[in-house]
KENU-987941 format. One line per field, with one value per residue (C-alpha): residue in three letters; z, y, x. Coordinates in Angstrom, 2 decimals. Example, Ala and Ser with C-alpha at 12.3 -4.5 7.8 and 13.67 -1.06 7.14 Angstrom:
aa: ALA  SER
w: 7.80  7.14
v: -4.50  -1.06
u: 12.30  13.67
***
This chain:
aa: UNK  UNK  UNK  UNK  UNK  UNK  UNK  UNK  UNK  UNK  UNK  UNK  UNK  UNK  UNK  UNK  UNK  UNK  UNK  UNK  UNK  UNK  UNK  UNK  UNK  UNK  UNK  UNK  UNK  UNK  UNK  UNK  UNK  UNK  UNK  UNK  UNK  UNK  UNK  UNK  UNK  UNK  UNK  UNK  UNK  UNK  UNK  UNK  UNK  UNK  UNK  UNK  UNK  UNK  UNK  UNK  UNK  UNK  UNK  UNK  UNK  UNK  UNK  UNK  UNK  UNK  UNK  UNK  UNK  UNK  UNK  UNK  UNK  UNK  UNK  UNK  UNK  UNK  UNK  UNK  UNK  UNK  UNK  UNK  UNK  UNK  UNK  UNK  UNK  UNK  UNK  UNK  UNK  UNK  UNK  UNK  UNK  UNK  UNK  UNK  UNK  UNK  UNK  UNK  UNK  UNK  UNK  UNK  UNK  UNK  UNK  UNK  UNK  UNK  UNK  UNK  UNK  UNK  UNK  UNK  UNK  UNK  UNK  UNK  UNK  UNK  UNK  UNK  UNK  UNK  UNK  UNK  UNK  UNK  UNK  UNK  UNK  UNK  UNK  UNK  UNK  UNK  UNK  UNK  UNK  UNK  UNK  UNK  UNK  UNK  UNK  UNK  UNK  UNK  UNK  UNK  UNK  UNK  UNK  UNK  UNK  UNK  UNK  UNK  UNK  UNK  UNK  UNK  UNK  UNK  UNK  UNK  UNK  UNK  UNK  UNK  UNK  UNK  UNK  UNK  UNK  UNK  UNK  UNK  UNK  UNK  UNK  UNK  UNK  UNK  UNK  UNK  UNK  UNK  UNK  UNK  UNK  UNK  UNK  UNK  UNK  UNK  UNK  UNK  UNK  UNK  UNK  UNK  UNK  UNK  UNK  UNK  UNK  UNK  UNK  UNK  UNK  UNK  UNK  UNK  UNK  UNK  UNK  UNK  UNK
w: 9.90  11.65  14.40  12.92  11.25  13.98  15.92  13.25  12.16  15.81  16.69  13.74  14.42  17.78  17.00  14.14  16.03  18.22  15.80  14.10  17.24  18.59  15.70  13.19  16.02  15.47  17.17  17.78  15.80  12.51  13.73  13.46  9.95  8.84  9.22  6.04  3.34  5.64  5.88  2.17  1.05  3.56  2.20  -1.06  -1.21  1.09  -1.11  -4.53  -3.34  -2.30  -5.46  -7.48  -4.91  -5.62  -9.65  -9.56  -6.70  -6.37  -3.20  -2.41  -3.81  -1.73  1.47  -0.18  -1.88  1.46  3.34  1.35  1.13  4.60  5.50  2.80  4.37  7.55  6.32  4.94  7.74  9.34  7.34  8.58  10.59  11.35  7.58  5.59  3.75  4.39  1.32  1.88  5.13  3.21  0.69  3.50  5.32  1.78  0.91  5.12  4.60  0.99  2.37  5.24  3.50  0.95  4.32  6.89  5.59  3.28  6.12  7.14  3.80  3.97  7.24  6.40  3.33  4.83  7.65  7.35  7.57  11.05  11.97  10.32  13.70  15.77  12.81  12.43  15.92  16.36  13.42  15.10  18.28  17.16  15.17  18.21  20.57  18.32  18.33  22.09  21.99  19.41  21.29  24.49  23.15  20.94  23.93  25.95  23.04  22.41  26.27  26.83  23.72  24.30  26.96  25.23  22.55  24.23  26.76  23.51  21.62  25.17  26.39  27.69  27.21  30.32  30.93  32.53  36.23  35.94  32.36  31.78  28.55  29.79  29.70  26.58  23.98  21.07  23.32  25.71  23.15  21.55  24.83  25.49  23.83  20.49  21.86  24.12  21.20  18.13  20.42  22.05  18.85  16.72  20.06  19.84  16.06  16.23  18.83  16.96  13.39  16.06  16.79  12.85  11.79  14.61  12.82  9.52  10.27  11.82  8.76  6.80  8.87  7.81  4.62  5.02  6.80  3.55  1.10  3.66  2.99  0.66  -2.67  -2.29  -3.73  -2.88  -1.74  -2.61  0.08
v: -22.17  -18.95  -21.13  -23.75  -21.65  -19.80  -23.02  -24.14  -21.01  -20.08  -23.58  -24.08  -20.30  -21.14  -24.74  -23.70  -21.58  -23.76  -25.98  -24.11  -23.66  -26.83  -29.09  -26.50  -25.35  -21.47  -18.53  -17.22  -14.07  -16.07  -18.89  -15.97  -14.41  -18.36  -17.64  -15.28  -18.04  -18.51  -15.12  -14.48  -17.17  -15.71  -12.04  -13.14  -15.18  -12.37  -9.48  -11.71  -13.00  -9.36  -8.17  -10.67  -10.78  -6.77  -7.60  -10.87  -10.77  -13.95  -15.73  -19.15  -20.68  -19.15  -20.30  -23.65  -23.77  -22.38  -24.83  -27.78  -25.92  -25.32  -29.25  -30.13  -27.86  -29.54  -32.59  -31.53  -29.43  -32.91  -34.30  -31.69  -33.62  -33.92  -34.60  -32.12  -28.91  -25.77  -24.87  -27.87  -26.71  -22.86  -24.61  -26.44  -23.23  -21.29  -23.55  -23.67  -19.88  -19.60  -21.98  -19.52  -16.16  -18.02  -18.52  -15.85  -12.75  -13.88  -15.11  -11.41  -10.34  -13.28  -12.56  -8.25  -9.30  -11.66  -9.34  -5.25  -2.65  -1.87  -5.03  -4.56  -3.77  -6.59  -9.19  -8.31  -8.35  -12.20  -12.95  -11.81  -13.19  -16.77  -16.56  -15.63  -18.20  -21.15  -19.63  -19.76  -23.57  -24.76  -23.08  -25.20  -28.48  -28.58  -27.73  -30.17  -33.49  -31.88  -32.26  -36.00  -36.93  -35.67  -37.36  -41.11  -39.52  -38.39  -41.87  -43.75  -41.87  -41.61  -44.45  -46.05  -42.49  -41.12  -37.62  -34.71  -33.59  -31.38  -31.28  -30.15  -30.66  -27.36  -25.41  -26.43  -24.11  -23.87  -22.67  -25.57  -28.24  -27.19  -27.98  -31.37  -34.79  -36.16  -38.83  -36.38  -33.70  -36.11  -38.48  -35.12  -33.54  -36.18  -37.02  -33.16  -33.47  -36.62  -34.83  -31.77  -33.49  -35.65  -32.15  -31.04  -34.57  -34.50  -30.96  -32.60  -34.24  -30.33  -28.67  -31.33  -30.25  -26.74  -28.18  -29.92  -26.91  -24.75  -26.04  -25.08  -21.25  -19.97  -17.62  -14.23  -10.94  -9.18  -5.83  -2.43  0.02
u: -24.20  -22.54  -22.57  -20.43  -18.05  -16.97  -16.75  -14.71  -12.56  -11.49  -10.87  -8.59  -6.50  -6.07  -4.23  -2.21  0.28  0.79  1.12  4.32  6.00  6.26  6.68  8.30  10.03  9.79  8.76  4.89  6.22  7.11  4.17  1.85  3.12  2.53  -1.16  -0.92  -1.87  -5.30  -5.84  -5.36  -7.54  -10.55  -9.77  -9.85  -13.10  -14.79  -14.31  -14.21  -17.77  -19.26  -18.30  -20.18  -22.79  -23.17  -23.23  -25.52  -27.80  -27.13  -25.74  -26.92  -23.64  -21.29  -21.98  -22.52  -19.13  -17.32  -18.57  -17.65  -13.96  -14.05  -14.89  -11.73  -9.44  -9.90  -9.45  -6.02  -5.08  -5.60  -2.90  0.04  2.53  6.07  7.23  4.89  6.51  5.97  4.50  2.08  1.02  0.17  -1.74  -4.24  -4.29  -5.26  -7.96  -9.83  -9.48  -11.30  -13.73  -14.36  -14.14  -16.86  -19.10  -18.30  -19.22  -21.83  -23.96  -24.32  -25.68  -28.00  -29.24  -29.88  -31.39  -33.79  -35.27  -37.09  -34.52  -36.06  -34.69  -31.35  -29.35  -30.64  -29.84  -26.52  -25.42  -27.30  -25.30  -22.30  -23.29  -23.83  -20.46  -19.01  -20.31  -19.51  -15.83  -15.89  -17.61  -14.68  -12.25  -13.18  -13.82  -11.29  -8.58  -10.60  -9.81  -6.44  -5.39  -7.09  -5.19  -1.99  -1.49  -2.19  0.01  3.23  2.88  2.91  5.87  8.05  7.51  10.61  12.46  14.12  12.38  14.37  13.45  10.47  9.60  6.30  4.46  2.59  5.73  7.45  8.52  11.17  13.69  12.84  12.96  16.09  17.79  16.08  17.77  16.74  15.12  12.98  12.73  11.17  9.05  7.26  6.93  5.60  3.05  2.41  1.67  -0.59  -2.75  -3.54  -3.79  -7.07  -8.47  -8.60  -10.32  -12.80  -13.86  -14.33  -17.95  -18.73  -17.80  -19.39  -22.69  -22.41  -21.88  -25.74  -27.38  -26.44  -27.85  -31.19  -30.46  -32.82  -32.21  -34.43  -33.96  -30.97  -32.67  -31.38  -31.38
***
């Protein structure tokens, strides 16, 4: 589950800025201080959960309930294109990170409550490390389907569009799209938008499996050191 989630959480906070800043057409200051609804949503979960975690004992639901957020939030996140609000695009971003603030830190009390205490250390840092290597697995395959469908995408929305000398799709930013023609500017953009919204629904069914491999976790006491 670890696993997944970090496959999932890095993959999705490494596409969203980019995201902003070519389609919105801001900078990666203000494309970064759009992250805050995601980052709210995972605070808010993370310290609501340990907190009734603390009270209860109980944790079984949590990672359960994250994960199905988590798989809905990519599913929405999937739905952010050209035309959506800004205030649409916060609420997708606020329920992916609830579903992974319900997940994420959980796992880690799961994991030191399931082993000794001499085994405490090595736990946590295999918990960490498999969060860690699913983030660097997302990150990879989710750049390699963005780049093989970007270019389908872009063929498809410029085709027939006279490009300037040297444009790059590597090299655009804001400032570069500003200067380009309409017809250059929207058919980029939207082929820039389609592409991304394919890497958020190919996550859906890998959510949805951390969704499956929850419900696997079992309820034992929560020990008190």
């Amino acid at each position: 589950v670890g696993f997944i989630v970090g496959f999932a959480m890095f993959g999705a906070i490494t596409y969203l800025p980019a995201f902003f800043q070519v389609v919105r057409g801001i900078s990666p200051t203000v494309s970064g201080v759009y992250l805050l609804p995601l980052m709210a949503g995972l605070l808010a979960v993370s310290i609501g959960s340990g907190q009734v975690i603390s009270r209860t004992g109980k944790y079984r639901w949590f990672p359960i309930g994250g994960a199905a957020l988590m798989t809905v939030g990519m599913f929405l996140l999937s739905r952010m294109g050209v035309h959506s609000s800004t205030f649409e695009d916060a609420i997708y971003m606020l329920v992916l990170g609830a579903g992974i603030g319900g997940v994420m830190q959980v796992l880690v009390t799961i994991v030191q409550n399931a082993v000794p205490h001499s085994e405490l250390g090595v736990a946590t840092s295999a918990a960490t490390f498999f969060r860690s290597i699913g983030g660097s697995f997302g990150t990879a395959i989710f750049g390699a389907i963005f780049s093989n469908v970007l270019i389908g995408n872009l063929a498809s929305h410029l085709h027939g569009v006279t490009l300037p000398h040297g444009f790059s799709s590597a090299d655009v930013t804001p400032a570069v799209l500003s200067h380009l023609s309409a017809a250059v500017r929207d058919g980029f953009v939207a082929g820039y938008a389609e592409s991304i919204q394919t890497v958020f629904l190919i996550a859906v069914p890998i959510a949805a499996l951390a969704f499956v491999a929850t419900w696997f976790i079992p309820q034992l006491e929560l020990k008190r050191w």
